[in-house]
C-alpha positions as a Markdown table, in Angstrom:
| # | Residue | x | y | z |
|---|---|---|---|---|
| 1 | Unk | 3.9 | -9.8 | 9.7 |
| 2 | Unk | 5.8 | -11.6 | 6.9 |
| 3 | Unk | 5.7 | -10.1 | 3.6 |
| 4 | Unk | 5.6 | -13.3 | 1.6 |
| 5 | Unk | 2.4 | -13.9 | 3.6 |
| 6 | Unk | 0.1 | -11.0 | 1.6 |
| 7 | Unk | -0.7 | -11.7 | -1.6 |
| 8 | Unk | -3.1 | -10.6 | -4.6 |
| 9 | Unk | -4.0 | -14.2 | -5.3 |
| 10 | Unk | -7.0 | -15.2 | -3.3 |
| 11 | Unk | -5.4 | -18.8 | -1.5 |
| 12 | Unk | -1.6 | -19.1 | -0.5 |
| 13 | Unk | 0.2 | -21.9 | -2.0 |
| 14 | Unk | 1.3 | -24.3 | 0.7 |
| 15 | Unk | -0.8 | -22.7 | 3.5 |
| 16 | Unk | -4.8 | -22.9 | 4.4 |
| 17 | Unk | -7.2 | -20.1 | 5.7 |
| 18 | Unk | -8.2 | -21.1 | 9.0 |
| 19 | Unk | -9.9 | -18.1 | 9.6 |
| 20 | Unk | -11.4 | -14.7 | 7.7 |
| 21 | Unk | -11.2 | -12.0 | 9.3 |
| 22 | Unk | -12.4 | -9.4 | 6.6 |
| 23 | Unk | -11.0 | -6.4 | 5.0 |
| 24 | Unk | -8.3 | -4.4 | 6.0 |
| 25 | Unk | -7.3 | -1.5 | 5.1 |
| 26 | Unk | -4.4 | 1.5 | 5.5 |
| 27 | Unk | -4.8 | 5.0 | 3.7 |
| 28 | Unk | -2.7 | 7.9 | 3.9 |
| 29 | Unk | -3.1 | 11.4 | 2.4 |
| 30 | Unk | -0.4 | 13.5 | 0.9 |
| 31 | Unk | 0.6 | 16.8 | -0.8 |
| 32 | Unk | 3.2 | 18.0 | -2.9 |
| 33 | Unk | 5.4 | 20.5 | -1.2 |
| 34 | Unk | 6.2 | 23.8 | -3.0 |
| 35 | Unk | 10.3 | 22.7 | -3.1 |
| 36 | Unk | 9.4 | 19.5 | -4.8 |
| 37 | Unk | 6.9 | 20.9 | -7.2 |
| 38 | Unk | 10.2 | 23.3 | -7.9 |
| 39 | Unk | 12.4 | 20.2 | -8.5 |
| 40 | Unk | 9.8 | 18.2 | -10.1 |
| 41 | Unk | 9.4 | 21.2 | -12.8 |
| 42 | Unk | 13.3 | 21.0 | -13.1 |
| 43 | Unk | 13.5 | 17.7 | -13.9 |
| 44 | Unk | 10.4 | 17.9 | -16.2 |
| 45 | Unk | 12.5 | 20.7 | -18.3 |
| 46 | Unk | 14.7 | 17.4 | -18.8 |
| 47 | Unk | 12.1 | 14.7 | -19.3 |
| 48 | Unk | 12.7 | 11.1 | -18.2 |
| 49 | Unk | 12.0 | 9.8 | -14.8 |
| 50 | Unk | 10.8 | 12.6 | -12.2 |
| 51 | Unk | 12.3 | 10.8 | -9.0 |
| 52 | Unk | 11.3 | 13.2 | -6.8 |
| 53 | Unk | 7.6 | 11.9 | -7.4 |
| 54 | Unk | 8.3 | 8.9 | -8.0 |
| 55 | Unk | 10.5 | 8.6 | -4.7 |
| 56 | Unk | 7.4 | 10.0 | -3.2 |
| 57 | Unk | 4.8 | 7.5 | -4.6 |
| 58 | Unk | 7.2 | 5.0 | -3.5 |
| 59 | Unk | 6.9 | 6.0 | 0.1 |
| 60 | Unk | 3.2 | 6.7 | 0.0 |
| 61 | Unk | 2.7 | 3.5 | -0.9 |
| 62 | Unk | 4.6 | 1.5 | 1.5 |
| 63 | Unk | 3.3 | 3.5 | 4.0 |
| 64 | Unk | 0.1 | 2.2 | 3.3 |
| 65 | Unk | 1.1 | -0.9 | 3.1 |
| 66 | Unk | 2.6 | -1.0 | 6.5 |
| 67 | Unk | -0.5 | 0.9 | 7.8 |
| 68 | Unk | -3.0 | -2.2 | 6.5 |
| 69 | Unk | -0.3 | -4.9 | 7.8 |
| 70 | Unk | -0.9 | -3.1 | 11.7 |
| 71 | Unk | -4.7 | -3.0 | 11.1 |
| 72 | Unk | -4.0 | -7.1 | 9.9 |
| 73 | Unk | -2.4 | -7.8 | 13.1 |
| 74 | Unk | -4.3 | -5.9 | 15.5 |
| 75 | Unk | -7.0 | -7.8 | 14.8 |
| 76 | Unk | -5.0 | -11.4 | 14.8 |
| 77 | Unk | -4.3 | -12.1 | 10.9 |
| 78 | Unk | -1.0 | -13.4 | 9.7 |
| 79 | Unk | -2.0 | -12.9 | 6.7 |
| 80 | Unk | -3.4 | -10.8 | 3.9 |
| 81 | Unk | -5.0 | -12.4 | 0.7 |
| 82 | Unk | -6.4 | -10.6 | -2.3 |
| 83 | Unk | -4.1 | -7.2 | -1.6 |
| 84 | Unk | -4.6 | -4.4 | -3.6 |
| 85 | Unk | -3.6 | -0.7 | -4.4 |
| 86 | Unk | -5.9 | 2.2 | -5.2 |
| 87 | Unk | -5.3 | 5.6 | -5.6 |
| 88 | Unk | -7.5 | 9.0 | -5.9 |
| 89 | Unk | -6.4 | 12.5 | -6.1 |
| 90 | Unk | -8.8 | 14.6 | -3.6 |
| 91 | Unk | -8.4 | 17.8 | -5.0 |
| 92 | Unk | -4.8 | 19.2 | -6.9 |
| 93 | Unk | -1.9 | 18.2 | -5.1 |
| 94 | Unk | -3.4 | 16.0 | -2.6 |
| 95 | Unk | -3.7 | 12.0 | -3.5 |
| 96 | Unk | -5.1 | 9.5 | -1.1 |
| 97 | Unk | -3.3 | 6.0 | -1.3 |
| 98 | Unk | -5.6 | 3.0 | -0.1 |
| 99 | Unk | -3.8 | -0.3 | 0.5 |
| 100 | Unk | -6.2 | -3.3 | 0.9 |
| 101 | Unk | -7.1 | -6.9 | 1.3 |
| 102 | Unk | -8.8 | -10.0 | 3.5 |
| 103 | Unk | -7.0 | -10.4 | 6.4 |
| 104 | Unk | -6.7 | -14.3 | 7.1 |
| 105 | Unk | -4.8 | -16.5 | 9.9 |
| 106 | Unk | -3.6 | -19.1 | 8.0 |
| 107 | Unk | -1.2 | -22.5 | 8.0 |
| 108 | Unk | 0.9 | -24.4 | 7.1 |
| 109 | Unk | 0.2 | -27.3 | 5.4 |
């Protein structure tokens, strides 16, 4: 799917909805490893940026993303219109990243 086809705005400038297909979603759940809760601390001693969560946010997130493009296209969107992010840890160390949105076909206009 193309990326500059989702979008958190409800309608897609230039393009029309010709059909709703309803939400779509893509979660994943990770940890924290031991090592990068080691590294982390390191670079905490330090302050600033800690890319080793960061880097892993990152990742969580797209793959989430990616996960609620698949679930778009299997069911025949091109599209994905009101997307969103949420995130929840589940218990210490473990976060669940939900991607979400309306999956649409739309068009050209």
């Amino acid at each position: 799917m193309d990326h500059s086809l989702v979008t958190t705005n409800f309608q897609l400038d230039g393009y029309r909805i010709v059909k709703n297909f309803g939400v779509v979603r893509g979660i994943v759940v990770r940890s924290r490893s031991v090592f990068g809760n080691i590294g982390a601390g390191l670079q905490i001693l330090f302050g600033g940026n800690i890319t080793l969560y960061t880097e892993l946010c990152e990742q969580t997130r797209r793959d989430a993303f990616e996960l609620m493009l698949q679930h778009a296209q299997a069911i025949g969107a091109n599209s994905v219109i009101g997307f969103r992010y949420d995130a929840t840890e589940i218990m210490a160390g473990v976060s669940e990243v939900l991607a979400y949105g309306t999956a649409c076909y739309v068009e050209k206009i």
